[in-house]
C-alpha positions as CSV (number, residue, x, y, z in Angstrom):
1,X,90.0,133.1,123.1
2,X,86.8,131.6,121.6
3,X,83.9,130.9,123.9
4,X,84.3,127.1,123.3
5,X,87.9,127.2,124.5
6,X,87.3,129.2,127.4
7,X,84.4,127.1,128.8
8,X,86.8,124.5,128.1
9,X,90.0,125.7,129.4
10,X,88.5,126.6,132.7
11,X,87.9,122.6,133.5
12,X,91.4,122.7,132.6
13,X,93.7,122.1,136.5
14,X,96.7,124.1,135.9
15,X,99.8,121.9,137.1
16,X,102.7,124.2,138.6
17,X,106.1,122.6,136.9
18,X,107.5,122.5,139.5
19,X,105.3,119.6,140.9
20,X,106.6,117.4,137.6
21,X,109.2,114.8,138.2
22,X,110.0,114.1,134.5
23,X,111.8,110.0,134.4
24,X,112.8,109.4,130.9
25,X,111.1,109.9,126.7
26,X,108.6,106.8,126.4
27,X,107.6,108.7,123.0
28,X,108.5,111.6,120.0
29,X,106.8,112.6,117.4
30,X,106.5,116.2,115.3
31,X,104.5,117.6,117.9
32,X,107.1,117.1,120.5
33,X,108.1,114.4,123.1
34,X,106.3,112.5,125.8
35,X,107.6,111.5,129.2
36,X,107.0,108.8,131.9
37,X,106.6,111.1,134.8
38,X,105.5,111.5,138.5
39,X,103.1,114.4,140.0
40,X,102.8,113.4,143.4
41,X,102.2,109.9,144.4
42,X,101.0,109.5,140.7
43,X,102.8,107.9,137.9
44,X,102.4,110.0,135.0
45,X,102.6,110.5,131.1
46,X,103.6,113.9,130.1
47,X,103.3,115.1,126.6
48,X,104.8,118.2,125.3
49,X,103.7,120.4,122.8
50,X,106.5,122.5,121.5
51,X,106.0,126.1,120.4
52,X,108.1,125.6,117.5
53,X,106.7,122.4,115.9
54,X,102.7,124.1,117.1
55,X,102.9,125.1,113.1
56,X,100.3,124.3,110.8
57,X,101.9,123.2,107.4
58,X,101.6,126.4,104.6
59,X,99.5,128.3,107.0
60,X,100.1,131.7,109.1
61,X,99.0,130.9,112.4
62,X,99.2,133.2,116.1
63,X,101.3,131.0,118.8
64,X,98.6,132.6,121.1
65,X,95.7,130.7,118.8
66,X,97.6,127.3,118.8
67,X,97.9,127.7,122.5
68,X,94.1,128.7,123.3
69,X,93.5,125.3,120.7
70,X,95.5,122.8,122.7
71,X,94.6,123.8,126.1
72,X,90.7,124.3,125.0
73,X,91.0,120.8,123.8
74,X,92.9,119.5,126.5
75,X,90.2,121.1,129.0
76,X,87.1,119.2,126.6
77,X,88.9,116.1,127.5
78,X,89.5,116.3,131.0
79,X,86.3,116.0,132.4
80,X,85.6,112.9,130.2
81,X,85.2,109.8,132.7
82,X,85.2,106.1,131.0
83,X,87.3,103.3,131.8
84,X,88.6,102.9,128.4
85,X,89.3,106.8,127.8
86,X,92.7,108.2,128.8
87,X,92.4,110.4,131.6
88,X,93.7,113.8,131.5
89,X,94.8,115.7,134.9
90,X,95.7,118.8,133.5
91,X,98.2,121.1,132.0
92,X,101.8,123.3,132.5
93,X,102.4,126.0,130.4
94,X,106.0,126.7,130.2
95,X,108.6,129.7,128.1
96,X,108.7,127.1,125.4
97,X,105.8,124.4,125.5
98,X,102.5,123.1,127.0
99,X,102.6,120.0,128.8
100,X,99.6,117.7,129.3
101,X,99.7,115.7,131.9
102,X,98.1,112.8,131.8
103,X,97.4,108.7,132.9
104,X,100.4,106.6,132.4
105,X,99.9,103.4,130.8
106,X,102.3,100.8,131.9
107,X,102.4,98.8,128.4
108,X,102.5,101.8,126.0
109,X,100.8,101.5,122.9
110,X,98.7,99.0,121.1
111,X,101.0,99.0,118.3
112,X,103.9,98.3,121.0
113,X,101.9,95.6,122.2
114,X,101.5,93.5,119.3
115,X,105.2,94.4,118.1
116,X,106.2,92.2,121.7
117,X,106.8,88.9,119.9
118,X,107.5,87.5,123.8
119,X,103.7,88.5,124.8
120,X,101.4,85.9,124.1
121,X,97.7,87.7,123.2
122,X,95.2,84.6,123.4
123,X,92.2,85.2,121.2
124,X,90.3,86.3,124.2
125,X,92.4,88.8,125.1
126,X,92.5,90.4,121.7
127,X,88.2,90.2,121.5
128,X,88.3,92.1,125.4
129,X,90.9,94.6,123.7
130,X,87.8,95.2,120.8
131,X,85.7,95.5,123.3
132,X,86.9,97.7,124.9
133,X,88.0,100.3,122.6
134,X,84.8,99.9,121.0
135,X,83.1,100.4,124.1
136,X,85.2,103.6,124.8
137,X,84.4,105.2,121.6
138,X,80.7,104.6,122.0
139,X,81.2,106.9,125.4
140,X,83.1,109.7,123.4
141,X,80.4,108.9,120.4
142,X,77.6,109.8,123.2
143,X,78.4,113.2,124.0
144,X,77.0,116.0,123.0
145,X,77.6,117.2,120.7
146,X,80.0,113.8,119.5
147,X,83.5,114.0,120.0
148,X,85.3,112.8,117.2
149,X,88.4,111.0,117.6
150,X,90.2,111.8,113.9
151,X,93.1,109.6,114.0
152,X,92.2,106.5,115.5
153,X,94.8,103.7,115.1
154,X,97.0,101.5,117.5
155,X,99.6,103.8,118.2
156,X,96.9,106.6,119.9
157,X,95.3,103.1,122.2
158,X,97.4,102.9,125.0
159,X,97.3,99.7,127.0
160,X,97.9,99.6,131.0
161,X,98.6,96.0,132.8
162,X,96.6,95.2,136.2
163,X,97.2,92.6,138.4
164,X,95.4,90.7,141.0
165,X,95.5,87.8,143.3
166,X,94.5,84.5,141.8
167,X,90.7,83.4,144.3
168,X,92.2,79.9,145.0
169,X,95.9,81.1,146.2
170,X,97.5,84.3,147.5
171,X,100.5,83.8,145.4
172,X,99.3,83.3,142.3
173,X,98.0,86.4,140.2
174,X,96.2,87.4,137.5
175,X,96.6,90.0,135.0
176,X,94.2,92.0,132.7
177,X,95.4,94.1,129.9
178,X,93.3,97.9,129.6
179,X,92.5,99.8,126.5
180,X,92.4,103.5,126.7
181,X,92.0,105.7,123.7
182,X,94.3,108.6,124.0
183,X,96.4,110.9,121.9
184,X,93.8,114.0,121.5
185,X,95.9,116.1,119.4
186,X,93.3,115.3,116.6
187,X,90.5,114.9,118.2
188,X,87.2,117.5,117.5
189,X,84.0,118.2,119.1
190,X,81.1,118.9,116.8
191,X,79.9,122.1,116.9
192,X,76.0,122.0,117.4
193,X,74.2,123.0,113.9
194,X,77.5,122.4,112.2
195,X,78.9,119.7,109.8
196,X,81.6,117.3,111.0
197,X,85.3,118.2,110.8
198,X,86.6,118.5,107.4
199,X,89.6,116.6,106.0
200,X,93.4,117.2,107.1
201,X,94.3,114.9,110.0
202,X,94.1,111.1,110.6
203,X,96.9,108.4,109.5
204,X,97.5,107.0,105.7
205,X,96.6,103.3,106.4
206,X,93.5,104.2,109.2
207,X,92.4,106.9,106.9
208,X,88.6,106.6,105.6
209,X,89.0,106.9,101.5
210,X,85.6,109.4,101.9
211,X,88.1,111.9,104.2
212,X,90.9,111.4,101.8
213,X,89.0,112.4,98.6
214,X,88.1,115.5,101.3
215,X,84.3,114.2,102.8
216,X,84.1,115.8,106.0
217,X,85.1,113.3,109.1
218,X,81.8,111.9,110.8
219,X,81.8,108.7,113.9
220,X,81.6,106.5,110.8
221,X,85.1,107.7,109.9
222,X,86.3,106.8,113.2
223,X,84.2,103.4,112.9
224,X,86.7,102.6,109.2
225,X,89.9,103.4,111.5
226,X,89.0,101.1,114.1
227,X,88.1,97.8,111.4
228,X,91.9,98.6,110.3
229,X,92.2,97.9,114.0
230,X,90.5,95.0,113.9
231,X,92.9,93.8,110.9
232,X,96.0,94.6,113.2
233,X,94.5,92.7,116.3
234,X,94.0,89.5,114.4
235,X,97.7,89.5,112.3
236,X,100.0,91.4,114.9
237,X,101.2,92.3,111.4
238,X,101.9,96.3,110.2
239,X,99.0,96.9,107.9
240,X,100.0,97.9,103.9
241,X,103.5,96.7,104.6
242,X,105.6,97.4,101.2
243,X,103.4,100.3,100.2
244,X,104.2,104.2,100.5
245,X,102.0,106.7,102.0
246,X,101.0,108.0,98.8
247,X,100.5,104.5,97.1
248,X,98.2,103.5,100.0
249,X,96.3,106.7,99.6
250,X,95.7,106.3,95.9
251,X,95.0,103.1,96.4
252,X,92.3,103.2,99.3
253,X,90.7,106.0,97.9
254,X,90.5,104.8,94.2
255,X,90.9,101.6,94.5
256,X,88.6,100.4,97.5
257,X,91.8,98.5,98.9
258,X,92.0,97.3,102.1
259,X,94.0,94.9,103.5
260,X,93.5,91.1,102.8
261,X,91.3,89.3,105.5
262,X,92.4,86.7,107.7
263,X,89.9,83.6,107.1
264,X,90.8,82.1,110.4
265,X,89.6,85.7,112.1
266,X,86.5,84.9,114.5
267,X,85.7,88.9,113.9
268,X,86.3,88.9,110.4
269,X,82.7,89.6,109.7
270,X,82.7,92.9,112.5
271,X,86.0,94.2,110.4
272,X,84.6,94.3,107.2
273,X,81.7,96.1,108.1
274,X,83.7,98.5,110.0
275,X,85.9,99.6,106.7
276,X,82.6,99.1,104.0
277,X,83.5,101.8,101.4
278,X,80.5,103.5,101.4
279,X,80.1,105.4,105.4
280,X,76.9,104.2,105.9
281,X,77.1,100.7,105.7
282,X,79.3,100.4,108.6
283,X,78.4,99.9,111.9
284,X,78.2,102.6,115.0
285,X,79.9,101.6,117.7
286,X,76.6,100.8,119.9
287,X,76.1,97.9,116.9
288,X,79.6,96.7,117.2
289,X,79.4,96.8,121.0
290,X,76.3,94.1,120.4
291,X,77.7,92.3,117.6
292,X,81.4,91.7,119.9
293,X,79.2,90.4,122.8
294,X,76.9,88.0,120.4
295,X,80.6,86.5,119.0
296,X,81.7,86.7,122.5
297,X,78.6,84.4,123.1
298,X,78.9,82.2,120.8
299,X,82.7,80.9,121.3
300,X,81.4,80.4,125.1
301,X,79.0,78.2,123.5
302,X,81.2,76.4,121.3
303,X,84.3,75.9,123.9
């Protein structure tokens, strides 16, 4: 195992399977399923990571390698501590998969969120969900070296419901919607005196058109998935409806498109910085941390 994923995998608490109650699949995808779950007295997500779909597309690759990967990972992100950053608890290696055990968030996905046509998000809301992410990838941004997140987009923030009692009666309560990033399959540390990661993960519409015409990822990649974000916070809409994968890849990366901008947006400005075509006009996340609490600001100003 590489020295990285050792140092890593030893922060990594080895859960015995036993101590899994799995409940039901909240989630599939190609790298396996994800279950609502409890270890303990703890309600818990558990996402599996199959040894047949831990293939790499055209490539040989050692089951023992993928394995080292996912739990070296796994281990990197477990002793990250930030509000708005999933928590990870640990891992269960099984005959046929890893599981990663992790927070479970009681609303699922942002994507799932804004799909709820019965949920009413005020504009308030949506600017403390910005926040927030933003404010989480400024912490994984901070590390050294920077952790990289790689895929960033809607369905990989996962959104947990709090509730508390109203000050002026007992029986009235209030609730507060949480952003945590998750979903670390893609996710990379930068190696000290290295480059940033190279092309070959991420999703079509969140994609940067530099990583796409095979730029090597950097924060300000992240930085263009998160303005797409932005676009699906102020819509609710799914962005380049219409278009296939390979149409919205052409397109973004030859084209400069980008999806149209809502005039009535009071971020509009953030989001367009976020997704400039060239990387280093856009904003770090430190900027847009400022630039959310200046809007934030003003509307208090204007209300």
């Amino acid at each position: 195992m590489k020295t990285r994923h050792v140092q890593h995998a030893q922060l990594l608490t080895t859960i015995d399977p036993k101590e899994i109650e799995i409940h039901r699949i909240i989630g599939e995808g190609n790298f396996g399923r994800v279950w609502s779950a409890r270890w303990g007295t703890a309600s818990v997500a558990v996402k599996e990571f199959g040894f047949a779909q831990a293939a790499v597309a055209g490539k040989s690759v050692m089951q023992q390698e993928i394995i080292e990967e996912i739990i070296g990972e796994a281990g990197m992100m477990a002793i990250l501590r930030h509000p708005n950053v999933l928590q990870l608890f640990g891992c269960c290696l099984t005959a046929q998969a890893i599981w990663i055990v992790s927070e479970l968030c009681s609303l699922g996905s942002l994507r799932q969120l804004l799909d709820d046509n019965d949920r009413i998000l005020s504009v308030e809301t949506r600017i403390n969900l910005i926040l927030q992410v933003a404010e989480g990838m400024a912490y994984l941004h901070s590390q050294i070296p920077p952790i990289l997140h790689r895929d960033l987009k809607s369905h990989n923030i996962f959104v947990h419901e709090t509730f508390t009692n109203a000050e002026d009666s007992s029986m009235d309560t209030h609730s507060t919607i949480i952003a945590k990033i998750g979903d670390w399959g893609s996710a990379r540390a930068t190696l000290s005196g290295s480059k940033t990661m190279t092309h070959g993960v991420g999703t079509a519409c969140w994609l940067a058109p530099e990583v796409i015409n095979h730029a090597r990822a950097s924060e300000f990649s992240d930085v263009y998935g998160f303005g797409i974000i932005l676009w699906e916070l102020a819509t609710r809409e799914e962005v380049y409806q219409g278009l296939e994968t390979t149409q919205i890849i052409a397109k973004v990366a030859n084209e400069n498109l980008r999806p149209p901008i809502p005039l009535d947006c009071p971020w509009k400005d953030i989001m367009v910085k976020c997704w400039a075509e060239n990387p280093q006009d856009r904003l770090r996340f430190i900027d847009i941390i400022k630039e959310l609490h200046a809007l934030m600001k003003r509307m208090g100003e204007s209300s």
